[in-house]
C-alpha positions in Angstrom: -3.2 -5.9 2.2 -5.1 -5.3 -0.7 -4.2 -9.1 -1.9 -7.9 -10.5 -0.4 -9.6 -7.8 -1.0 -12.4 -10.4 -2.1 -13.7 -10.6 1.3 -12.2 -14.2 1.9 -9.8 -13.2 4.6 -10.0 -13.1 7.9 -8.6 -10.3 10.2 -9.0 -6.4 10.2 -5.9 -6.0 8.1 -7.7 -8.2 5.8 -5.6 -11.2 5.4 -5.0 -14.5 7.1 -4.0 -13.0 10.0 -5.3 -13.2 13.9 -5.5 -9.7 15.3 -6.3 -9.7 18.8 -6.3 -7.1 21.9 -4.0 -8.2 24.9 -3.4 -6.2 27.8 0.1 -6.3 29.4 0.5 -6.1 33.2 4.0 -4.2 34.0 5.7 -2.5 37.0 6.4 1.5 36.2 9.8 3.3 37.5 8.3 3.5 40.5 7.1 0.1 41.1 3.3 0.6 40.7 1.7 -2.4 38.5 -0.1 -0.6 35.0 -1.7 -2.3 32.2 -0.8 -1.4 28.8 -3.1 -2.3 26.1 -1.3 -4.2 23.0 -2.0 -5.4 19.9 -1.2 -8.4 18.5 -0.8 -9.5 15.1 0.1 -13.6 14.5 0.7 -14.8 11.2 0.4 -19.1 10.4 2.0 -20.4 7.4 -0.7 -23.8 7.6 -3.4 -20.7 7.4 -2.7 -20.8 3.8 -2.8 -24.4 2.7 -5.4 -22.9 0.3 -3.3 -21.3 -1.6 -0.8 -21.5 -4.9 2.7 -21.8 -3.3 3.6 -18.5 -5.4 0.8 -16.7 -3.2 1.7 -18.7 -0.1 5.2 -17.1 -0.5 4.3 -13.8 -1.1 2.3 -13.7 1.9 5.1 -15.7 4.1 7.4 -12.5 2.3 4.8 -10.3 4.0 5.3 -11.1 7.6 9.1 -11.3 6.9 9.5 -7.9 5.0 7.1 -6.0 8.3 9.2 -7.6 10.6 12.6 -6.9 9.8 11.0 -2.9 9.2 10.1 -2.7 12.6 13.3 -4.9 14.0 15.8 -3.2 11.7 14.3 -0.4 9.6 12.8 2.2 11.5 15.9 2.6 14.0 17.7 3.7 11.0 14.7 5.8 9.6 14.4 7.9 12.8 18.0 8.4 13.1 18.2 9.7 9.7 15.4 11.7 9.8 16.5 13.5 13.7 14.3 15.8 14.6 13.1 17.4 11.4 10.7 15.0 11.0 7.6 13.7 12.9 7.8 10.3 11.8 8.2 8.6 15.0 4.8 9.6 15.6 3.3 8.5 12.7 4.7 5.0 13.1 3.2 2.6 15.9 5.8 1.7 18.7 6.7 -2.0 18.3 7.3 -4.0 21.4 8.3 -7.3 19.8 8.7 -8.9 17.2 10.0 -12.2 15.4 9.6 -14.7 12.3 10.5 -18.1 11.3 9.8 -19.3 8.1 12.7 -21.9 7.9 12.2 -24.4 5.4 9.9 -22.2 3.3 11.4 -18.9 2.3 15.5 -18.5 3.2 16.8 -15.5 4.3 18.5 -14.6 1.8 15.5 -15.1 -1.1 14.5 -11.6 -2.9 11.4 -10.6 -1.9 10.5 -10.3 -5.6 11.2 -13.9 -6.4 7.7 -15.3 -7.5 9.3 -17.8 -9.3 11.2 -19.5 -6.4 10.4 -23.5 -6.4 7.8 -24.7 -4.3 9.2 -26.2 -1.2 6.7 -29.1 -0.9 8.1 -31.7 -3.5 5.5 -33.8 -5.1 2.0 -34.4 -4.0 2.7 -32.1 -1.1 3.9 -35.1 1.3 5.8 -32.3 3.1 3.4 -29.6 3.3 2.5 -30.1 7.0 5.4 -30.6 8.4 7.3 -27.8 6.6 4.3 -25.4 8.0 3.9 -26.6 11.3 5.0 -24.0 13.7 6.1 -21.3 10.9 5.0 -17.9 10.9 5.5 -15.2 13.0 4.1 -12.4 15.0 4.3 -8.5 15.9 3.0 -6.7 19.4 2.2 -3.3 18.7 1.2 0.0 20.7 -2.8 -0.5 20.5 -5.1 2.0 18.5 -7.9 1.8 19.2 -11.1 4.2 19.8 -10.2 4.2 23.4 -6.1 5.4 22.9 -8.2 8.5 19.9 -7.8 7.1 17.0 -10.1 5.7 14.1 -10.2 4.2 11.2 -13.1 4.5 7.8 -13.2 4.6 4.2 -14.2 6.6 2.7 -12.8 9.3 3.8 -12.7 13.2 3.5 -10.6 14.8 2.1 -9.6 16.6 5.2 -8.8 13.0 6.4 -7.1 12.0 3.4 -5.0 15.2 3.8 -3.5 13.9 7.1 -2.9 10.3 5.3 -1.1 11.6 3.0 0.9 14.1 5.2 1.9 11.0 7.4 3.2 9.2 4.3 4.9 12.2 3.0 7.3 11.7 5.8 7.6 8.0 5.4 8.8 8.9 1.8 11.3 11.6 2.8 13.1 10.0 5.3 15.2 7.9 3.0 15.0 10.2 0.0 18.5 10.9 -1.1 20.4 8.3 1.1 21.3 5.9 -1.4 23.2 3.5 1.6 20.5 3.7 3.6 18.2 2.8 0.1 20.1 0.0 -0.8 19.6 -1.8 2.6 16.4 -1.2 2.5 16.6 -2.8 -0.8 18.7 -5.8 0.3 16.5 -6.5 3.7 12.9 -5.4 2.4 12.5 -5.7 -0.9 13.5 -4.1 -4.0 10.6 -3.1 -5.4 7.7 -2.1 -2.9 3.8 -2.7 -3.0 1.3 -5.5 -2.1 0.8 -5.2 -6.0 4.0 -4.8 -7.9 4.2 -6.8 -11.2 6.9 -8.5 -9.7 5.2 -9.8 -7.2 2.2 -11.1 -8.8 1.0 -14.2 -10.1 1.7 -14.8 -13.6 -1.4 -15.9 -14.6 -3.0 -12.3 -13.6 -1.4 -10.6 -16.7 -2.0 -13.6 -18.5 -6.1 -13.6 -18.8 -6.4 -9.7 -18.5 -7.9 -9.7 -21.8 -10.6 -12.2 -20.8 -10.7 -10.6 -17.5 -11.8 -7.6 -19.0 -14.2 -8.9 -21.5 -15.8 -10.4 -18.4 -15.9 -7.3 -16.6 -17.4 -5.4 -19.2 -19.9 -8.1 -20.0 -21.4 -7.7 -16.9 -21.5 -3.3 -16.5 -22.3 -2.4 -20.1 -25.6 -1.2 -20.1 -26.0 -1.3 -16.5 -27.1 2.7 -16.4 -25.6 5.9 -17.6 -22.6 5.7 -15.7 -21.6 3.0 -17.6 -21.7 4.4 -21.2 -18.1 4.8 -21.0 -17.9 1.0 -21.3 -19.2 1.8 -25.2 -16.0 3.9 -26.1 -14.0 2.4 -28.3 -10.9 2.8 -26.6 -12.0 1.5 -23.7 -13.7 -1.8 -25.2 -10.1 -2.3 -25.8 -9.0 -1.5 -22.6 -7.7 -5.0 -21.4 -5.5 -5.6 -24.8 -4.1 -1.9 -23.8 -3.5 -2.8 -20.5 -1.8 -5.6 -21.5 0.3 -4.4 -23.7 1.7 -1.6 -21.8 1.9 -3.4 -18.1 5.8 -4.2 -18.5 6.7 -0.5 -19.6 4.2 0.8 -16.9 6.3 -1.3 -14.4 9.4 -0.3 -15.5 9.0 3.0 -15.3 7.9 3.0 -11.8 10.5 0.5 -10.5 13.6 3.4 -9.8 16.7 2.5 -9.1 18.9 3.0 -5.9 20.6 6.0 -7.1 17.4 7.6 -8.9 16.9 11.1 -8.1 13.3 10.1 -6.7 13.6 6.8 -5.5 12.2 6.4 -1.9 10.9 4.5 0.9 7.1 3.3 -0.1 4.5 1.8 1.8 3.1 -0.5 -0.8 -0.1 -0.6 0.2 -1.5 2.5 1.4 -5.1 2.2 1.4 -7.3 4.1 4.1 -7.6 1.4 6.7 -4.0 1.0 6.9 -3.6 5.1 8.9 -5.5 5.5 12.1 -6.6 8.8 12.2 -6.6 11.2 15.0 -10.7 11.0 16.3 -10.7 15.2 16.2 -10.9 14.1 12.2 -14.3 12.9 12.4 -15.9 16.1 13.0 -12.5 18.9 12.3 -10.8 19.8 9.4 -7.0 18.7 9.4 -4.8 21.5 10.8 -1.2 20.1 10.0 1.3 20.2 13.1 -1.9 18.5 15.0 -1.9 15.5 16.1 -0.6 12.9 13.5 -1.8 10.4 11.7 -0.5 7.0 12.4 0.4 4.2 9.3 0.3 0.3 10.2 0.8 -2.5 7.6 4.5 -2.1 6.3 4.6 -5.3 4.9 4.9 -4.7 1.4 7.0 -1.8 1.9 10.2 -1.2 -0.3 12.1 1.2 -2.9 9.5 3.0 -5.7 8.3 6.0 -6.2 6.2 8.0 -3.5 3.9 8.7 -6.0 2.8 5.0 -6.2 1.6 5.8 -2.6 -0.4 8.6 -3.4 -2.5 7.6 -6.1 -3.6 3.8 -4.8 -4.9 5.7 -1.6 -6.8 8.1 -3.8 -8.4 5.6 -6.0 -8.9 3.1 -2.8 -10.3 5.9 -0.3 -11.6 9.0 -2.0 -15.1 9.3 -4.0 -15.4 10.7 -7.0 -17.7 13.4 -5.4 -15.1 14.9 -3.7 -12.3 14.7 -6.5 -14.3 16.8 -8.4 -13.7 20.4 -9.4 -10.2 20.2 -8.3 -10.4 18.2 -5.4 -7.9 15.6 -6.9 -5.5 18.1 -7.5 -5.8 19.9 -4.3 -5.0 16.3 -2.8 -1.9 15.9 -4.9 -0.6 19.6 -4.6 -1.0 18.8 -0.5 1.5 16.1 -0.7 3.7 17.7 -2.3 4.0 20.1 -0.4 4.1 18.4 2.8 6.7 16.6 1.9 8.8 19.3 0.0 8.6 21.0 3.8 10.0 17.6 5.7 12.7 17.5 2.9 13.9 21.3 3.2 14.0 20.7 6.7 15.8 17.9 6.6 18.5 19.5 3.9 18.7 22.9 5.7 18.2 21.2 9.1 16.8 23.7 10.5 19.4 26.3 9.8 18.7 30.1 10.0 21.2 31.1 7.3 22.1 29.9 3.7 18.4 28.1 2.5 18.9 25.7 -0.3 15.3 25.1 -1.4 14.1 21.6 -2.8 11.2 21.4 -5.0 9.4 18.4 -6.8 8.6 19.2 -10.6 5.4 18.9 -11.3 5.5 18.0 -14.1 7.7 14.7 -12.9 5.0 14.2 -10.0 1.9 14.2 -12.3 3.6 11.6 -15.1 4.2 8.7 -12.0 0.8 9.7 -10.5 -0.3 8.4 -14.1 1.8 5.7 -14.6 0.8 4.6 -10.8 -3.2 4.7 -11.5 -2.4 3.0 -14.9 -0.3 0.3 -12.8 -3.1 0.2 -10.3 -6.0 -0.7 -12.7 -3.6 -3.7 -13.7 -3.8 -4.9 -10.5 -7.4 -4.5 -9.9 -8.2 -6.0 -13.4 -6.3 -9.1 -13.2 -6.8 -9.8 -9.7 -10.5 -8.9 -9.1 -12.4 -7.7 -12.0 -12.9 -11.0 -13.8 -15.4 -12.4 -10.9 -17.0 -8.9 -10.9 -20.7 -8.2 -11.2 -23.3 -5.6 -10.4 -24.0 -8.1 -7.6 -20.6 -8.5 -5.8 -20.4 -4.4 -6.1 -23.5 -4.6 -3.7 -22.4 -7.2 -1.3 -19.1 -5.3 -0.8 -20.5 -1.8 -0.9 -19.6 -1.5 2.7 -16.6 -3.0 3.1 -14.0 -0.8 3.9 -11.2 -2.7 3.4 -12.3 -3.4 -0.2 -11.2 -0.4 -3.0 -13.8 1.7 -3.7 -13.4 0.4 -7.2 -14.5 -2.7 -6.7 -17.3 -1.8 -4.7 -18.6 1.8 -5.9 -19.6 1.7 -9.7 -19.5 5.7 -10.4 -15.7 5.0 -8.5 -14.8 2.5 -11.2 -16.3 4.1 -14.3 -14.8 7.5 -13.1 -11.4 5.9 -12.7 -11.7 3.8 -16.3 -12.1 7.0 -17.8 -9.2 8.6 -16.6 -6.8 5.6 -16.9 -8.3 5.5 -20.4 -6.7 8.8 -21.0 -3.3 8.5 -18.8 -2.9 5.3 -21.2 -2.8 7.1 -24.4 -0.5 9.4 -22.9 1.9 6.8 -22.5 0.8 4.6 -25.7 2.5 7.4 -27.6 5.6 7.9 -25.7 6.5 4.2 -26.0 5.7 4.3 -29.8 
């Protein structure tokens, strides 16, 4: 998850996490012995000893949230969804899996609790005995290069085409069921993504004017892509940011019964889709085969939208968003998904058609407020350490968002938050 997107983790997914390649030995209906290759995720609660107890929890929330999808989501998802949708393709099969985290987080604790007490008393006498043995793990279906799959970022946008076509689906197949919505809400979480306000740490919000003095400190002057550092608007960028995060939050935090509340994945960057390898060298013909999503562990109820635009700033250069690359992008997902949801109204029926649209007007405002609410995030959580220099080290790190790694990425996305803001500036006022 995007959370150590600093580079300090360790595993593919890009947290504290031991990813490893097993290969299972079974008999087939027939008798024959096969070997199926799997992929096993583990997660240690003393891997994190490091760490606050508020982002210990959060992480411990993680493995619990992914879990119980697998266990007791995507049953429900798939039955809902029949066969007007393809989304059990574009979700890995899961052949096991199983947390414990007594002692730490009950079962019954919100998801979105960052202020639950620290379980460790004082001086942290009970710290290794409360994380000895906790944790959990998931066995998945393996992806890799040998099954035709592949992961990158950047990517295309024939590749981000097929992302978002896969995600789509994720967000249609709740859409509308408000039973189904709320126990999503009560066994996930109520408000999904690795970065929801509610989920951060308090202190993020609390130096993001300093955070972005910092970060301007260090870029202004840097070269011409950075002029836009020198508007006066955006020198005050932080203080705006600021100011407007609990509105921004608010307004993308639905509730169960809203008319575009949803499933989302929460954290929806490129490395989390393995992409068909045809991609590397075709363009995207939809009805091919899908793209496949991984990483549900910050998934809850918000608004698709919230999806769409933290995998076009994470994944996508500027280059390519260019003369209405963007808004091809976000005219593709919506129509992808208005297709999965007509089918899924008119199931499939050859007579009366009730046809559902998105406005787009609707769309394009939580596109915004999601970019706005995603610079928040990056600002509070990465941006204060940020130089010229640690853009260079992590130029090539795919996990990392291109805008904290790609300076044209992050002056091109300042300058349109920088206008999204003063959209929304007014409508508070």
């Amino acid at each position: 998850m995007e959370d150590d997107d600093d580079g300090s983790s360790v595993g593919n997914d890009g947290r504290n996490t031991f990813d490893e390649s097993h290969v299972m030995v079974h008999r087939d209906e027939t008798g024959k012995l096969e070997e199926t290759e799997l992929f096993l995720k583990r997660v240690t609660a003393n891997s994190y000893t490091h760490k606050s107890w508020t982002d210990m929890r959060r992480t411990l929330v993680y493995l619990r949230t992914e879990v119980r999808f697998y266990n007791e989501i995507v049953p429900l998802l798939l039955k809902e969804s029949g066969s007007h949708n393809d989304l059990e393709q574009m979700i890995p099969t899961c052949h096991h899996a199983a947390y414990d985290l007594e002692g730490l987080v009950d079962e019954v604790s919100p998801t979105t609790d960052a202020s639950s007490p620290s379980p460790f008393g004082e001086n942290d006498v009970q710290k290794p005995e409360l994380l000895n043995n906790r944790g959990g793990h998931i066995l998945l279906q393996s992806l890799s290069p040998s099954h035709g799959y592949f992961q990158n970022s950047p990517i295309t946008l024939q590749q981000s085409l097929a992302c978002l076509e896969a995600v789509a689906a994720l967000h249609a197949s709740a859409w509308g069921n408000t039973p189904l919505l709320q126990i999503i809400n009560d066994r996930l979480s109520s408000a999904g993504g690795s970065y929801h306000l509610q989920f951060r740490n308090p202190k993020e919000l609390q130096n993001m004017v300093a955070s972005w003095d910092a970060f301007r400190d260090n870029f202004v002057g840097l070269s011409e892509e950075t002029k836009i550092l020198e508007k006066e608007s955006v020198v005050r960028l932080g203080q705006r940011v600021f100011s407007m995060a609990e509105y921004v939050s608010r307004e993308l935090t639905p509730k169960l019964d809203e008319e575009y509340a949803c499933l989302v994945h929460g954290d929806y960057k490129a490395m989390n889709v393995f992409l068909p390898v045809q991609l590397k060298e075709e363009s995207y013909k939809s009805g091919s085969q899908k793209a496949i999503m991984i990483d549900f562990s910050c998934v809850g109820i918000g608004f698709g939208m919230s999806d769409v635009a933290m995998h076009i700033v994470h994944a996508v250069l500027p280059s390519d968003l260019e003369d209405g690359g963007e808004e091809w992008l976000l005219e593709q997902y919506l129509f992808a998904l208005e297709k999965v949801m007509n089918e899924k109204i008119n199931g499939g029926s050859e007579g009366e058609f009730t046809k559902w649209t998105f406005p787009r007007d609707v769309a394009m405002r939580q596109y915004q407020l999601a970019c706005i609410d995603y610079l928040r995030f990056i600002l509070g959580r990465f941006w204060r350490s940020a130089t010229p220099e640690t853009f260079e080290k992590k130029k090539n790190s795919k996990n990392t968002t291109l805008i904290n790694r790609n300076v044209e990425a992050a002056m091109t996305f300042i300058a349109k938050v920088d206008k999204y803001l003063e959209v929304f500036e007014n409508e508070r006022n």
